[in-house]
C-alpha positions in Angstrom: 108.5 86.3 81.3 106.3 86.0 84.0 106.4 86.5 88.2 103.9 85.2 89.5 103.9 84.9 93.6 103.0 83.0 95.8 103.9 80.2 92.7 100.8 78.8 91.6 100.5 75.1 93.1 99.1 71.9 91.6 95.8 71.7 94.0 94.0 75.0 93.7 92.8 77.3 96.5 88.8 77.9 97.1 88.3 80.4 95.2 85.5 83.0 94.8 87.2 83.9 91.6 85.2 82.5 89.3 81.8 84.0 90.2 83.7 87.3 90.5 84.6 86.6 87.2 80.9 85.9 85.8 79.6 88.8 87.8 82.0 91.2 85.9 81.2 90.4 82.6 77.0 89.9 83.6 77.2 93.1 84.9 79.8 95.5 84.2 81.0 97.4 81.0 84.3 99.3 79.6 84.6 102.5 80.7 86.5 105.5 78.7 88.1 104.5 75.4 87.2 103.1 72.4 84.9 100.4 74.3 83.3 102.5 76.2 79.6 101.5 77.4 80.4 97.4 75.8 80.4 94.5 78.1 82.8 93.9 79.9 85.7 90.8 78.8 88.3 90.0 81.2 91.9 88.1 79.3 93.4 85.4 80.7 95.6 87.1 82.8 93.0 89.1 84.9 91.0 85.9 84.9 94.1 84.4 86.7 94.6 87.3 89.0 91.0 87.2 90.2 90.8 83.4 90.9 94.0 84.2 92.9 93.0 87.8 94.2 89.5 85.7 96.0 91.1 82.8 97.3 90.4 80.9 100.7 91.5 79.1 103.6 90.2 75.8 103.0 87.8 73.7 105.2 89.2 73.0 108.3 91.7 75.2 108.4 91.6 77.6 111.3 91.3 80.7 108.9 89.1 78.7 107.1 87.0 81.0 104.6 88.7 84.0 105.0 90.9 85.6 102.4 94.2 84.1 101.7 96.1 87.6 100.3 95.3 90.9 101.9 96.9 92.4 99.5 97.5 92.1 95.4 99.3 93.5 92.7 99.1 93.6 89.0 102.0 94.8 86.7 101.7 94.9 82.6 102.3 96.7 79.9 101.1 100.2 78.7 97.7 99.3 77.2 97.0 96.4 78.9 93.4 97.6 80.3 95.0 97.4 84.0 93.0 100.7 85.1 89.7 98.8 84.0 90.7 95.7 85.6 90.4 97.7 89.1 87.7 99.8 88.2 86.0 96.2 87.8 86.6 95.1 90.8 85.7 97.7 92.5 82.5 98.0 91.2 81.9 94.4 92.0 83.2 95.3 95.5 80.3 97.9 95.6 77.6 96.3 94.2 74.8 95.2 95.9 74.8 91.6 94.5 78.3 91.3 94.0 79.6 87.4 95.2 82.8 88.5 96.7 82.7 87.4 100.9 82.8 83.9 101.8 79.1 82.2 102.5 79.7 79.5 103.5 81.0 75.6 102.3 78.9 73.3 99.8 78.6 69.5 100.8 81.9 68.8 98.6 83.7 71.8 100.1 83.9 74.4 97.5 82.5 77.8 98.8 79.1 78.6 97.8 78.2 82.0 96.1 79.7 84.9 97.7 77.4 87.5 99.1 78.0 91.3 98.8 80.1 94.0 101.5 78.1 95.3 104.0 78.2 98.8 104.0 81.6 98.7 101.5 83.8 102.0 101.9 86.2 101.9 99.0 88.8 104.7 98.7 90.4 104.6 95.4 94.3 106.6 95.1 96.1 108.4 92.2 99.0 110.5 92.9 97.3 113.8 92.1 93.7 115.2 92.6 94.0 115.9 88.4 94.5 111.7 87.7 91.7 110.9 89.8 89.2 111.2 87.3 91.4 109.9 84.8 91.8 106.7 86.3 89.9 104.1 88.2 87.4 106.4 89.4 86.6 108.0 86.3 86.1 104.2 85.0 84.3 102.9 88.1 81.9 106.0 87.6 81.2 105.3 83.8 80.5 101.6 84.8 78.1 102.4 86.9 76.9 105.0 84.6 76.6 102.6 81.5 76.7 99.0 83.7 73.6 96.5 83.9 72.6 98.5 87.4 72.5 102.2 86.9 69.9 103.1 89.4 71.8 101.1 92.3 74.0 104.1 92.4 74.7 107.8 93.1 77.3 109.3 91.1 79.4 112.1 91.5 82.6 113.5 91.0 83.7 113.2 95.0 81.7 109.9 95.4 79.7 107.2 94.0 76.8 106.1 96.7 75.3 102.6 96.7 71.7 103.1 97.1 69.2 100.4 99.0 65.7 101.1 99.1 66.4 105.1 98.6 69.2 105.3 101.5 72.8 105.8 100.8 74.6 101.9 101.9 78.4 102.1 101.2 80.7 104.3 98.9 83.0 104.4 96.8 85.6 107.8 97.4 88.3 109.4 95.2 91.7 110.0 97.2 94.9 112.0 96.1 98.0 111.6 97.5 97.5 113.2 101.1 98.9 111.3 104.4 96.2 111.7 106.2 93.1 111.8 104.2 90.7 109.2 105.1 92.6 108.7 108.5 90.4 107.0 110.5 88.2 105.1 107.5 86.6 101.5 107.9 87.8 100.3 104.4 86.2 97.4 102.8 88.7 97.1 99.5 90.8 99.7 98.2 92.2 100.2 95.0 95.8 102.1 93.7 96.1 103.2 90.9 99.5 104.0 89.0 101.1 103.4 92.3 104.7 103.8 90.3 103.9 107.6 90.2 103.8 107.5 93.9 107.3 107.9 95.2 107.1 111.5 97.7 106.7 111.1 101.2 103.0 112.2 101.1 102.3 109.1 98.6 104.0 106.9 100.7 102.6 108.2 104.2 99.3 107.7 102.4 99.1 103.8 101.4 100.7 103.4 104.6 97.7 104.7 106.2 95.5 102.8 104.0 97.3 99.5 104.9 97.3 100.2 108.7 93.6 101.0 108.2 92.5 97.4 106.7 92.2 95.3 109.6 89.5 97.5 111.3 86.6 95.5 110.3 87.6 92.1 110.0 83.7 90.6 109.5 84.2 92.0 105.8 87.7 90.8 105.5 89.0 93.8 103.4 91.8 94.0 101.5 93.8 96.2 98.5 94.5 95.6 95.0 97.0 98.1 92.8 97.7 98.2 89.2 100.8 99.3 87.4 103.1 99.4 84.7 106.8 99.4 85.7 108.3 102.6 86.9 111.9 104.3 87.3 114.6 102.1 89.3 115.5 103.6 92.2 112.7 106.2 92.5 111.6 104.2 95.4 107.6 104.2 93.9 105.4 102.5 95.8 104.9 100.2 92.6 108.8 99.4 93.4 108.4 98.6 97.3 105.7 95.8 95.6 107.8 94.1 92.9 110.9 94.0 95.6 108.5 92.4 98.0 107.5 90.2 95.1 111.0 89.1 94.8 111.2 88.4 98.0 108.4 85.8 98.1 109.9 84.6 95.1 113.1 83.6 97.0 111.3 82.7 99.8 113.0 85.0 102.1 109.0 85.9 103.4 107.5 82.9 105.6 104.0 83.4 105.3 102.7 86.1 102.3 99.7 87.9 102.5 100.4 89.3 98.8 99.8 88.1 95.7 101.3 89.7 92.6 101.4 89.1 89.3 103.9 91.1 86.5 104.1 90.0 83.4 107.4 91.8 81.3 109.7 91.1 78.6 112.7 88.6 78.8 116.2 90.1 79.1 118.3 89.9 76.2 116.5 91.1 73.2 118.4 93.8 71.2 116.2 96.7 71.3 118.5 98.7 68.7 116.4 95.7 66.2 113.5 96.4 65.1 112.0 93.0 64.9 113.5 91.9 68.6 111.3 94.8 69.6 108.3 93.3 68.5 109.1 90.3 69.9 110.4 91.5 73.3 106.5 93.6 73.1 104.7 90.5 72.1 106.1 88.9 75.0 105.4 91.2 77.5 101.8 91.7 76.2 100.7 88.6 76.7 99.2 86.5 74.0 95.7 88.0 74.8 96.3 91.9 74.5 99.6 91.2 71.8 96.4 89.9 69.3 94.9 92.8 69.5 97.5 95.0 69.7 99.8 97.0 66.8 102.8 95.8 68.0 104.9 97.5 64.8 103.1 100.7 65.4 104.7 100.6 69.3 107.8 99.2 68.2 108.1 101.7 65.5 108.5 104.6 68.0 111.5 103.8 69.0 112.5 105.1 65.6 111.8 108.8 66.3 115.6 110.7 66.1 115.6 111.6 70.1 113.2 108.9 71.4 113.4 108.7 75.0 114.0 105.0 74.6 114.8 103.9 78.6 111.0 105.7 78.6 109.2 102.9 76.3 111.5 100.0 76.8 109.7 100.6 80.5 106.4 101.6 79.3 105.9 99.0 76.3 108.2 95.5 77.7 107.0 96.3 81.2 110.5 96.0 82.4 112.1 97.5 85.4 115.6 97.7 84.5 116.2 99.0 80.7 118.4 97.0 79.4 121.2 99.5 78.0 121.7 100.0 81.9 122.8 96.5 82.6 126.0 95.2 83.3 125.8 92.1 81.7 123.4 90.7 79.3 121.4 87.9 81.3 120.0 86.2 78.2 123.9 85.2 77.2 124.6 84.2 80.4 121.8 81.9 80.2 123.0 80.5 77.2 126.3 79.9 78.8 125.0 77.3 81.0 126.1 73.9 81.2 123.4 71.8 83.9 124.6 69.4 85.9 128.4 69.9 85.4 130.4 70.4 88.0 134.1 70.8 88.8 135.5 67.8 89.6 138.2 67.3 93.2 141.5 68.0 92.9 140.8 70.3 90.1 142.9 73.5 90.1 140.7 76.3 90.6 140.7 80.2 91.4 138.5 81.4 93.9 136.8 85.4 93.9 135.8 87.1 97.3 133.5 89.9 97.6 130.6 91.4 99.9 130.0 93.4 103.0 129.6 92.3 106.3 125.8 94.2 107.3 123.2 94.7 105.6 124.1 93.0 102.0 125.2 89.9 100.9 129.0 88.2 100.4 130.1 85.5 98.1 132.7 82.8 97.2 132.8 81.8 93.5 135.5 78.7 92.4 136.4 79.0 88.7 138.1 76.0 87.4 141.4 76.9 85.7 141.2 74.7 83.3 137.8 75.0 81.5 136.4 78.2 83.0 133.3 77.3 84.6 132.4 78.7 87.6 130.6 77.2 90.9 128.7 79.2 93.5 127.6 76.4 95.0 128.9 72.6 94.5 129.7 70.0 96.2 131.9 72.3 98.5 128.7 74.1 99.5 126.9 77.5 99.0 129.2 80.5 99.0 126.7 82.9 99.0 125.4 84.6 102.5 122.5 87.6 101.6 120.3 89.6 103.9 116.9 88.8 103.7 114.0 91.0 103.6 112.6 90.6 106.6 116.0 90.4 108.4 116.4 92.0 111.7 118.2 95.3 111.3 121.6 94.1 113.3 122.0 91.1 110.4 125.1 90.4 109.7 127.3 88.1 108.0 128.5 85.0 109.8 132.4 85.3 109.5 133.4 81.6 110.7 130.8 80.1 108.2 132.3 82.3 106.0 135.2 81.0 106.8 134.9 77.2 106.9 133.2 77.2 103.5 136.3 79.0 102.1 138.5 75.6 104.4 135.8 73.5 102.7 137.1 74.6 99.3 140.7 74.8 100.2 140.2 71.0 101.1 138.3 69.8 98.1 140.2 71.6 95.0 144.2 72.8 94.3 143.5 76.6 94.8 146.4 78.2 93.0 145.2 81.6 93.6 142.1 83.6 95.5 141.8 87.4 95.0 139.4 89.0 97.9 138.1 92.7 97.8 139.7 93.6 101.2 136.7 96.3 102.2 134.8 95.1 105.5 136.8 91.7 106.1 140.5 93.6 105.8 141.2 91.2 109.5 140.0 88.6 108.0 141.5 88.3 104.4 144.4 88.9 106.3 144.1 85.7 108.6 143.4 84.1 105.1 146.2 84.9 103.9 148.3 84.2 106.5 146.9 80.8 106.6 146.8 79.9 102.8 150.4 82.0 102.3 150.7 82.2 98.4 147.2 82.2 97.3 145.3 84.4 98.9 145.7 87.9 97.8 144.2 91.5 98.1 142.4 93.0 94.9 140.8 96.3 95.4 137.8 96.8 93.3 138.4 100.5 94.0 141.0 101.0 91.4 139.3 102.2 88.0 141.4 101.3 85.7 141.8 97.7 86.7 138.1 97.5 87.5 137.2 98.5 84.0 139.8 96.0 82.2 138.9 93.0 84.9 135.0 93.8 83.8 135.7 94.0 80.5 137.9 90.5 80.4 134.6 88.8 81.7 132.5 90.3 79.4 134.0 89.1 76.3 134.3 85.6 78.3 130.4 85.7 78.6 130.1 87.2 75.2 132.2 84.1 73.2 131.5 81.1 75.8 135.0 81.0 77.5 133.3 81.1 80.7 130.8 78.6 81.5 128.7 77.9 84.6 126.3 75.4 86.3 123.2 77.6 85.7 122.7 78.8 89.4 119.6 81.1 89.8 121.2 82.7 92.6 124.5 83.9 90.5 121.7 84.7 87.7 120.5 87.1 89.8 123.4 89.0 90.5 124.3 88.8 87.4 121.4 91.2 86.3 120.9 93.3 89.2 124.8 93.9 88.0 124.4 98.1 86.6 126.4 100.4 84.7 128.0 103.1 87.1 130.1 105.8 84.6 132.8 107.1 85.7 135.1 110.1 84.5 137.7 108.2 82.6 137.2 107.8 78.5 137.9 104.6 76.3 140.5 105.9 74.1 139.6 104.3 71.0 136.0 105.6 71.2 135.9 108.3 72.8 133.1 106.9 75.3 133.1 107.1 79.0 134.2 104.1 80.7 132.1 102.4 83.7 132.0 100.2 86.5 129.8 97.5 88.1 127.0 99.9 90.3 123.4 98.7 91.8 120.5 99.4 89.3 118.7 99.7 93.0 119.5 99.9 96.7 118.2 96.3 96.9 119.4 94.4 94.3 122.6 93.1 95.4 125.3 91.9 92.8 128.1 90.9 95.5 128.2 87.2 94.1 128.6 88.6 90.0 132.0 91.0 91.7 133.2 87.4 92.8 132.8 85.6 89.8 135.0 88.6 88.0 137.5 88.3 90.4 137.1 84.5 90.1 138.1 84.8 86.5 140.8 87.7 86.5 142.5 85.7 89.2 142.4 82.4 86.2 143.5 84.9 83.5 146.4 85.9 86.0 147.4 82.3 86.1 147.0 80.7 82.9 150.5 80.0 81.7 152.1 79.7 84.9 149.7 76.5 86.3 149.5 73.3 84.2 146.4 71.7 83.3 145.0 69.0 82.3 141.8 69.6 79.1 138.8 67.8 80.2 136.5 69.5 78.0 135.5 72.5 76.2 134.4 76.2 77.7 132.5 76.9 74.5 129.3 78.2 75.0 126.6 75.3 74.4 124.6 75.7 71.0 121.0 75.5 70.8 
């Protein structure tokens, strides 16, 4: 599974990348590791990001030449030579010959070669003084150490000096996570490293600086690149601020990006308890470059070891943020559950689920048809889901009479036998509901464990045999995995296991629309038997 944002688009971008590109492997070598000191060989992946890292405003646009993305991101597995990948770049960033500013057009209007930073300053950030050398700096310096160019530089363990004609011209710095080091600098490019381990204030005050200091020399365009492997949900990482933004984009809740980002993980849905749907969820997140020369049975084999943290490498090795032991729901049945183009037909009767909050979240309406069990976000009654977007000024809130006149819309198009609606934030307004549909709309409070855990548990197993069916939404999708575990203190009596409820895997990932669809389908479960209907086909989940 890829993300890959903005989405890549039929006619290419001017690009720099691929000069960049040839540069790197002309000129530059592996650093630390068992490669050390041979050329350098970028995969298909990092080829991808650099064409997309070093792309232009076309001719005649009135950026035109200056970099698309001020910022970029790159997020893949354990092993996936990420630290070289910026050490690379910032060596091209600080070499004297290195093609990466705009020079101008060529007749046909592709850029011509790049020319080199004047004067590049190039901080490059780990989260401690200790991982500096470890990381991109440590590389950069053994590049230049062991690179085509040796004598272009200066090296040392607080800075590497680009050298012209015997003078110092531009540097590249190590930084650790202090707010205000390097207050003040003219950056050129800058580089993060790990930027999931980067999660205290200090870290955070830090690339904030760095950002706020990249528009203070605009003739050499700068701009930031970090590299990461996926960290803890919920930490609040740095790395985490960029694959939420990512999401964002993805959506298209952000007009205009200036970020580029590409994160490469594996799919939901293997079983990681098997040893070959490990390899395969590994293989997929590696990529078909690194996964050739990897030992993917050697990884997949630790999670074998008696008290394996396994959360730890189903992070490290699939590249995913949210393990999937800590999901709700598993997304990959869910897909298979989907039936395209179907849709509940008028006059149907139908159960409808309410659930959301008014500021700073989202709310949803989900119609289940009584008869087959498929559900409807959106159909031909309209879109019954209402989310704050990123960039959302702070007073957002939902728009109660649109809220309101989808629910009419519904109302009007099916035979809505019954409507449970978690009363929390719209108590007024369920109650004018109620008042105005009299026998069908009713209060269920999500608050109540008990009932909570048996209503969850009904739509599991409906997911989990193909009783419930749905139009394949990505929206719904969505909340269906950002859907987490939240334990509580109550035990399953025949197991012995404590017993949970539906809780964010993160502050931001709302699930208000998957607490709709399972009140969508307790409310059908609470009917069947006491409504008549007609079969018009099955709910059996679709083979394939």
């Amino acid at each position: 599974m890829q993300l890959i944002v903005p989405p890549l688009e039929s006619e290419p971008w001017p690009t720099l990348g691929a000069a960049v590109c040839d540069f790197i492997e002309e000129r530059a070598v592996f650093g630390p590791g068992s490669l050390k000191g041979q050329p350098a060989r970028l995969n298909s992946d990092q080829r991808l990001v650099i064409y997309r890292l070093y792309e232009l405003f076309p001719r005649g646009h009135a950026r035109a030449g200056r970099r698309r993305f001020q910022r970029g991101g790159m997020s893949v597995r354990k092993g996936s030579a990420k630290t070289e990948l910026l050490a690379w770049l910032s060596y091209a960033e600080l070499h004297p010959d290195g093609p990466v500013r705009f020079n101008g057009w060529e007749r046909d209007g592709t850029p011509r070669l790049g020319r080199p930073v004047n004067d590049p300053y190039i901080p490059l950030m780990a989260a401690t003084q200790e991982q500096v050398a470890e990381l991109a700096y440590g590389a950069l310096m053994v590049i230049c150490e062991d690179g085509a160019d040796p004598e272009l530089f200066d090296i040392g363990l607080d800075r590497i000096l680009r050298i012209d004609g015997g003078r110092p011209d531009g540097k590249a710095v190590p930084i650790a996570g202090a707010p205000n080091a390097r207050d003040g600098a003219r950056t050129t490019f800058q580089g993060i490293d790990e930027p999931h381990r980067l999660y205290l204030p200090n870290h955070k005050a830090a690339v904030e600086t760095m950002i706020a200091n990249l528009p203070k020399r605009p003739l050499e365009d700068p701009w930031m690149f970090s590299t990461t492997t996926a960290g803890q949900p919920g930490q609040n990482s740095v790395a985490e601020d960029e694959y939420i933004e990512a999401q964002a984009i993805a959506r298209g809740e952000i007009e205009r990006p200036t970020f580029s980002f590409f994160h490469r993980q594996a799919s939901d849905g293997y079983d990681m308890s098997r040893p070959e749907d490990r390899v395969e969820a590994i293989r997929e997140a590696s990529g078909p470059d690194v996964a050739e020369w990897s030992d993917l049975e050697g990884i997949a084999a630790q999670w074998d070891r008696p008290r394996a943290d396994k959360t730890y490498l189903e992070r490290v090795w699939c590249n995913r943020w949210t393990a999937s032991a800590a999901q709700a729901f598993n997304p990959k049945t869910w897909e298979r559950n989907e039936l395209p183009g179907e849709r509940i037909p008028p006059k149907s009767k139908v159960t409808v689920g309410f659930d959301g909050a008014r500021m700073r979240d989202s709310t949803a309406l989900v119609v289940c048809d009584v008869a087959t069990g498929f559900m409807e976000l959106r159909g031909s009654w309209g879109f019954g889901l209402w989310e704050r977007h990123e960039d959302a000024d702070e007073d957002w809130e939902v728009d109660e009479s649109a809220v309101t006149e989808t629910l009419a819309e519904i109302m009007r198009t099916y035979r809505v036998v019954k409507m449970y609606c978690d009363p929390p934030h719209w108590n007024n307004t369920v109650g004018e509901w109620s008042v105005r549909y009299p026998d069908r709309v009713e209060e269920w409070w999500t608050n109540r464990r008990r009932p909570m855990v048996q209503a969850i548990a009904a739509f599991s197993e409906a997911i989990e045999t193909g009783r419930l069916s749905h139009s394949g939404d990505p929206d719904l999708a969505r909340h269906i995995a950002n859907a987490g575990r939240k334990p509580i203190n109550l035990l399953d009596e025949s197991t012995g296991e404590r017993l949970w409820i539906l809780g964010k895997l993160h502050e931001t990932r709302k699930f208000d629309a998957a607490m709709a669809a399972i009140l969508a389908w307790q409310a059908r479960m609470d009917v069947l038997g006491t409504v008549q209907t007609t079969t018009r086909r099955r709910g059996a989940r679709r083979i394939r």
